[in-house]
Structures are given as C-alpha cells and as structure tokens.
N, C-alpha and C positions, 0 to 999 in steps of 0.2 A: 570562486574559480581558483585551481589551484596544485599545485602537483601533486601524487597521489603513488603508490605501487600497486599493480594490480598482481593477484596470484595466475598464474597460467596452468594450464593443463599440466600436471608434473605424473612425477614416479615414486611408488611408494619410498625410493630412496634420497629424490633430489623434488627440494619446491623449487621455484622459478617465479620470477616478480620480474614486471617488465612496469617504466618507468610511464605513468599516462598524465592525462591532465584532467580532470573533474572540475564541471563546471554546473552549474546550479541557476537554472532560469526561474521564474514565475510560476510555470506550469511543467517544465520540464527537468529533466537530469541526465547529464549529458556524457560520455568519455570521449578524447579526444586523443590523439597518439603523441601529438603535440598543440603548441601554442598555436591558433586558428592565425592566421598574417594576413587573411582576405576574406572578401565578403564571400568566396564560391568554398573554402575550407572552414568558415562558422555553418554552411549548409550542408557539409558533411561530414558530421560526425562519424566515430567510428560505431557507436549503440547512443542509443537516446529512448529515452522511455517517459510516459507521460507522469508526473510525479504523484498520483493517486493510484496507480497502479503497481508501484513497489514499494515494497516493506525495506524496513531496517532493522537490524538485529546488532548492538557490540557481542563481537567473539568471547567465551572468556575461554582462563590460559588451556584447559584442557581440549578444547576444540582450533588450538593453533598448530598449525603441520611443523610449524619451526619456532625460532625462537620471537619473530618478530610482533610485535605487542601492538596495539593500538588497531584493530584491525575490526572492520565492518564486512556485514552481508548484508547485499544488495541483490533482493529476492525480487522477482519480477513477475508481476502476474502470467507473460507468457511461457514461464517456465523457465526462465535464462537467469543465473545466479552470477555475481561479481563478487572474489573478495578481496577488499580493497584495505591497505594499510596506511595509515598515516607516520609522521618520521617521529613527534612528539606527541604527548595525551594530552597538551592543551589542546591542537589542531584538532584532535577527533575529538574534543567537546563541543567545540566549536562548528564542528562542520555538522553533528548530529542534533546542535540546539538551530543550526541553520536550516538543513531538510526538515525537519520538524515544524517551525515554524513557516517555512514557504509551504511546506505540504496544508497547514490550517489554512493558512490564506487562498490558495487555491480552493480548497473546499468552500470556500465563504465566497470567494467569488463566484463558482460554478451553481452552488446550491442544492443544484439538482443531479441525479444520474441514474441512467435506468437499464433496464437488463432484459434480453427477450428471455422467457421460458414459459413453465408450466405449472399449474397449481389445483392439482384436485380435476386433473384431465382438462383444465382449461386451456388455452393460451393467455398466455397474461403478460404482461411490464410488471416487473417489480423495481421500485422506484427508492430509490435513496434520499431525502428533502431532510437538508439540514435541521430546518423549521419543525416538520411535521412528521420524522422519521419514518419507519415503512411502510410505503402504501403499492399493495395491489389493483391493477386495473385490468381489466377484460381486454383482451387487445383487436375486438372488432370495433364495441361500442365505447371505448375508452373511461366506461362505468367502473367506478370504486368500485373493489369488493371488499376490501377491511385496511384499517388505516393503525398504528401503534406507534408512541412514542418512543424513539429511543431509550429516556430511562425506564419503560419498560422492558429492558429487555435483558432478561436473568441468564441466559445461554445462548450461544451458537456454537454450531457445528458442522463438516460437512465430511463428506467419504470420497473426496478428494477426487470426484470424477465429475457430478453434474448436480449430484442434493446438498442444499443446504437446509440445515435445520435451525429454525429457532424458537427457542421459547420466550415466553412474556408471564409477568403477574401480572394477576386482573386486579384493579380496584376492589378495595373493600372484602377483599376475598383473599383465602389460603392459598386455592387454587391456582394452577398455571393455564396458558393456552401452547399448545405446539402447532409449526406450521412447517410443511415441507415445500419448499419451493424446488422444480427441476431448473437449472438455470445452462444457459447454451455459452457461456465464459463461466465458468465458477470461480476459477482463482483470481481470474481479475476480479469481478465481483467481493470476492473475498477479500482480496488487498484494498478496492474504494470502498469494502464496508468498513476495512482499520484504519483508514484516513478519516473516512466521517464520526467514527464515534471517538477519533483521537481530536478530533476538531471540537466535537460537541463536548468534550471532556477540560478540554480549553477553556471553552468560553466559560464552562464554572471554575475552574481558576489557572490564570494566566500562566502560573507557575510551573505546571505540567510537562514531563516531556517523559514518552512511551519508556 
C-alpha cells in the first residue's frame, strides 16, 4: 500500500497525473483517491480488479508521454488500462517484485479457473489447473475431451475478439497439435492464462519475474 500517480486522460499537449494510493491485497489490486480512514471507504474503492485478471507491463523511455520515469501499465482484462508512476525505481521494483509474487500466490491458492465457450462446435469449459494445465470438458456431461500440460505449450495466440489459439508438441514427435478454442471472455482469459504460466514458471525457479 502506498502512494502512487496515476496518468489521467490528457491532450496531446499537456499529461496530467493525479495523486492516488495503490494498494495490493491477496487476491486483489486496488486504487484509491485516498488513504481508506473507515471500514465503509476500504469498501469502496475507486477501481479494484481481481489480480489474475491484469497484466503488468514497465513503460520504457520511448512509450512515456512526459518525462516522468518509473512508470507501469496496468492492463485489465475488461479492457480498462492505468498508467501508474512511481516517485523512485527502487519503489517500482518493488512494487512489480510484489504484484508478481501475490499474483503466483493467488494462482496456487486458486488452482483452478475455467472459461465458458466452444471447441470444434462444442460447448465446452476450458479449464486452467495449475497441476495438470489445459483441459477441455463437454459442458453437458462434464466429460474430458483432451487434457496438455503446460510445458507443452510452444504457442499461443488470439485475434483479440473471441479465438484463442494454441499449440503444443507431442511427445516423442516433431510434430505439433493446434487447438482453437472460442472463449466468451478472451482477454480475461488471456490475462489468467499469463498468471498461470507466470506461476508455473515460478515454481521451476523462484527467481523469476515477467
């Protein structure tokens, strides 16, 4: 928790930074206009977003509207962008080695997370399991239809509406598999698919950060 600037809607001639407070839960990611003083002002926040659902990005210098340095995007799966500066680059180490690791922890505690769409005219869940990475299921009779480990997975992709594509190598073989899944959230989707494989990425070494 901790003060922060956020960029405001400007002109191509003037940026604008209004002063907020950023604060970092278990599960969540929070902005605040100010310090919360009551229990009815920590329950509303000004935006709050689930923290598997937003990406982080550090700025560099040629994507800064001004001269202020140390500066994050905070992408949100429902389309809502922050970009948020820090006053020193130790705090934005700091605060990115911190989302980073509360984001794994949430994935380990969560495990699981699944997605309505469609697969080969099906209806299906496609399922995110820290454990046992992709798996599809039939969404009347809750029947597997193919399951693939995370490090199997050489690509993903998506066209930024409703497909995502991914590929896998097969054991023992040259060859790849591709699968298209239609999904009814894809960007969020797509932000808990770069928490989980930022978590699974983790757990082979601790050291790690996106």
């Amino acid at each position: 928790m901790g003060y922060v600037y956020e960029q405001l809607p400007s002109t191509p001639h003037t940026t604008v930074w209004q002063r907020k407070v950023l604060v970092l839960r278990r599960m969540q990611i929070q902005l605040f206009r100010a310090y919360p003083s009551s229990v009815e002002e920590w329950l509303r926040p000004e935006k709050s977003y689930k923290l598997l659902e937003v990406t982080l990005r550090v700025l560099k210098a040629h994507e800064l509207s001004d001269q202020r340095a140390n500066s994050i995007i905070l992408a949100s799966g429902m389309g809502e962008n922050h970009i948020i500066s820090f006053e020193h680059l130790p705090e934005l180490s700091e605060w990115t080695r911190s989302i980073h690791n509360t984001t794994v922890g949430a994935v380990r505690h969560l495990e699981k997370q699944q997605f309505l769409g469609q697969w080969r005219g099906q209806r299906v869940y496609l399922c995110l399991d820290i454990k046992r990475g992709f798996i599809i299921y039939n969404r009347s009779d809750l029947s597997q239809l193919w399951c693939k480990p995370f490090h199997q997975l050489r690509h993903s992709s998506d066209d930024g509406h409703a497909s995502l594509r991914l590929e896998f190598t097969q054991p023992h073989s040259e060859q790849t598999m591709k699968e298209e899944v239609e999904l009814e959230d894809l960007q969020i989707a797509v932000c808990v698919l770069e928490s989980f494989l930022s978590a699974r990425v983790a757990s082979l070494d601790p050291g790690f950060i996106l």
